[in-house]
C-alpha positions in Angstrom: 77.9 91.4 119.7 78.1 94.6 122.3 78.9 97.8 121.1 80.4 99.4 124.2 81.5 103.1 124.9 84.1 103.4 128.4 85.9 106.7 129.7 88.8 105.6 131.9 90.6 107.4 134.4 94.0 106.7 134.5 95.7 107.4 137.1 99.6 109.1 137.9 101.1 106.2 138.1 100.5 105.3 134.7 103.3 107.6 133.0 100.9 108.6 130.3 97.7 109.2 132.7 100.5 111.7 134.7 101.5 113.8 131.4 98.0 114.3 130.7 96.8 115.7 134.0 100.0 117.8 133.8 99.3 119.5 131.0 95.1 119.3 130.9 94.6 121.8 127.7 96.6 119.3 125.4 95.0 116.9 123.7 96.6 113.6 123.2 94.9 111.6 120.8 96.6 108.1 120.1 96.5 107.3 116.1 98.5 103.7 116.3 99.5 101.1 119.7 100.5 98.0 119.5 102.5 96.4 121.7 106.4 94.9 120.9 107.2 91.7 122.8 106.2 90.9 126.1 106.8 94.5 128.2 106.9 97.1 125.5 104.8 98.7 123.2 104.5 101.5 120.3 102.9 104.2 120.0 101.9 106.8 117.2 100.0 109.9 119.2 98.9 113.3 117.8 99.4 116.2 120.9 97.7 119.6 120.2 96.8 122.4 122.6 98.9 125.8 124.2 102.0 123.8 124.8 102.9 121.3 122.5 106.6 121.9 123.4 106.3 121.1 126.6 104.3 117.9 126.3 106.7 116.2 123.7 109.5 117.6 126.3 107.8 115.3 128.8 107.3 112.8 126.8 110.7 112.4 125.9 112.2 113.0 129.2 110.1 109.7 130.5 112.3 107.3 131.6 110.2 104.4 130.5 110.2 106.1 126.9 113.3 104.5 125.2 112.9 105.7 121.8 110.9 109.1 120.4 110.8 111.1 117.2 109.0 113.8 116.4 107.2 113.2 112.6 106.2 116.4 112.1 105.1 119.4 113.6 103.0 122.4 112.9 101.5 125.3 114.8 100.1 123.7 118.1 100.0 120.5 116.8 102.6 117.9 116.7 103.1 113.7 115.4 105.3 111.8 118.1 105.9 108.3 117.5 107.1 107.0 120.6 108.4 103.0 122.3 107.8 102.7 125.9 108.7 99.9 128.5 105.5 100.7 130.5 102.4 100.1 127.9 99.6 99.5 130.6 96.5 100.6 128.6 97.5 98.0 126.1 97.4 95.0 128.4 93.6 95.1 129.0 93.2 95.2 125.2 95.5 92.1 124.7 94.5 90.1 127.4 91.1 90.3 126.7 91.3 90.1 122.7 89.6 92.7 121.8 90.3 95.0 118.7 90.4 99.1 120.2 89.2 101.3 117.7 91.3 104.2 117.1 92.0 107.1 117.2 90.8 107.6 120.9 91.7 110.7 122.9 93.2 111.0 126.2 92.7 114.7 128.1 93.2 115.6 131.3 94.0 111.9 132.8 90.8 110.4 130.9 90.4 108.4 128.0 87.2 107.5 125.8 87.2 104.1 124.2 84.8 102.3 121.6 84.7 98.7 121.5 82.9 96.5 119.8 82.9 92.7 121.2 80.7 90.1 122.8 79.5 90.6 126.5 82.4 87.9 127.8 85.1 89.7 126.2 84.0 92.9 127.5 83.5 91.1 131.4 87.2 90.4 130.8 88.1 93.7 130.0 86.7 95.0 133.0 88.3 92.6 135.0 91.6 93.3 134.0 91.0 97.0 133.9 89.9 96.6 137.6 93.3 94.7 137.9 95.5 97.0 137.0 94.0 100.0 139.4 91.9 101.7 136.0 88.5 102.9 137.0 86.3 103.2 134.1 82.4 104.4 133.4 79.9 102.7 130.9 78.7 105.4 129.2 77.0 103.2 126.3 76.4 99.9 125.5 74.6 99.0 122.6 73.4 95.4 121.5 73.9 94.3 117.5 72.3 91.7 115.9 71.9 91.2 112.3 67.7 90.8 110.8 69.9 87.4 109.3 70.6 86.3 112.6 66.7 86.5 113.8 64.2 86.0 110.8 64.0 83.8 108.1 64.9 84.8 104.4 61.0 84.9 104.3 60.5 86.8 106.6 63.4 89.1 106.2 62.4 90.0 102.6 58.8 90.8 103.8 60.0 92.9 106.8 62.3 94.8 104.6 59.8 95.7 101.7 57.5 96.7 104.7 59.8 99.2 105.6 60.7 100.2 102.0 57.0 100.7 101.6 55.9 102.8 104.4 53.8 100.2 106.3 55.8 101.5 109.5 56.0 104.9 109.2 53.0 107.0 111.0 51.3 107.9 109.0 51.4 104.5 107.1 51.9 104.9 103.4 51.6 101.5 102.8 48.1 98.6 103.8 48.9 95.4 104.5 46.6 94.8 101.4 49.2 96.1 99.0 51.7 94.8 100.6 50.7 91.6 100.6 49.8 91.8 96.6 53.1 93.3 96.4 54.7 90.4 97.6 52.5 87.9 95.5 51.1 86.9 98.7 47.7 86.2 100.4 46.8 88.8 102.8 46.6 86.5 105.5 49.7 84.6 105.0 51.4 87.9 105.2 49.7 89.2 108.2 50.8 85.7 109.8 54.7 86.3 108.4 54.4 89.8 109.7 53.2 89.0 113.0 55.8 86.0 113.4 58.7 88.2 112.4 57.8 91.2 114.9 57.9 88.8 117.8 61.2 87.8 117.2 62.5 90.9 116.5 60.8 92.0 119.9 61.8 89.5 121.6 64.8 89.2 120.5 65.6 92.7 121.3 64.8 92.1 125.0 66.4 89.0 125.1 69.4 90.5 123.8 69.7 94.0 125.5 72.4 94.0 127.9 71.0 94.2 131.6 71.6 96.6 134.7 73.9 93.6 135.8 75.6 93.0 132.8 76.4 96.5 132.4 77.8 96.8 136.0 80.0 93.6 135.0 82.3 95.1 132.0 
């Protein structure tokens, strides 16, 4: 799994990339979207900033906006819950299957998600980002694997009462000789697990780190 971080620029002709570069010192930050049937979708959104007023004005005056109420309000900050004919940011997230986490903010026409998926999924998020006229920049990507996934049980346990013992930190607090009777192990089978565990963590890493390429192709 790929741990990816994306700003996207949305542009004016997506109604909601417009209100944001109209009013850039408001912050828009979307709580809960989900979309409701084929061509519509929901929205619950936090605004805040100087004028508050004007942006749930705007919001409401959208004519692809067909229902809006305003769930509370207080000082510069205000809870719109809103349905809207013209959900394009959610059609990359459904078409491509991926679960957005929220909240995620949009300011000034731009828009900061965090995803979490493997490296197809995100491919066809870019895709269908590209699609739909959405530039976007990789800001992060981040590769996840679980020790469970590399080592065996073996090898897992030793790796993790390394750690617990200080045989990796610098200085080490821990010899491989009291490690190993630690572990009720002879020194040289657990240099030998040690040794075999490292490379696949290392290589595994490597293996697993998402390339230039890759990270041109989300």
């Amino acid at each position: 799994m790929v741990h990816a971080t994306l700003t996207l620029s949305i542009p004016r002709r997506i109604w909601i990339g417009a209100l944001s570069q109209d009013h850039p010192e408001s912050r828009i930050r979307v709580l809960s979207a989900f979309p409701k049937g084929e061509e519509s979708g929901v929205g619950l959104v936090e605004v805040d900033g100087p004028d508050v007023p004007a942006v749930v004005t705007a919001i409401d005056d959208e004519e692809t906006v067909t229902d809006l109420a305003v769930l509370g309000r207080h000082d510069d900050q205000a809870l719109v819950q809103f349905e809207t004919t013209d959900p394009l940011l959610l059609f990359p997230i459904v078409g491509s299957g991926i679960p957005l986490e929220l909240p995620f903010d949009i300011r000034d026409g731009q828009a900061r998600w965090e995803l979490t998926a493997s490296q197809d999924r995100l491919s066809e998020l870019g895709e269908q980002l590209e699609t739909l006229g959405i530039s976007f920049t990789v800001e992060q990507l981040r590769q996840h694997v679980e020790p469970e996934q590399v080592l065996t049980d073996s090898q897992t346990e030793l790796v993790k009462e390394a750690i617990d013992r200080g045989y990796y930190d610098t200085p080490r607090e821990c010899t491989l000789t009291e490690l190993a009777d630690a572990m009720d192990m002879a020194k040289s089978t657990c240099s030998e697990t040690l040794h075999r565990a490292e490379e696949k963590i290392v290589k595994g890493f490597f293996e697993d780190e998402p390339t230039a390429s890759a990270r041109r192709q989300v």
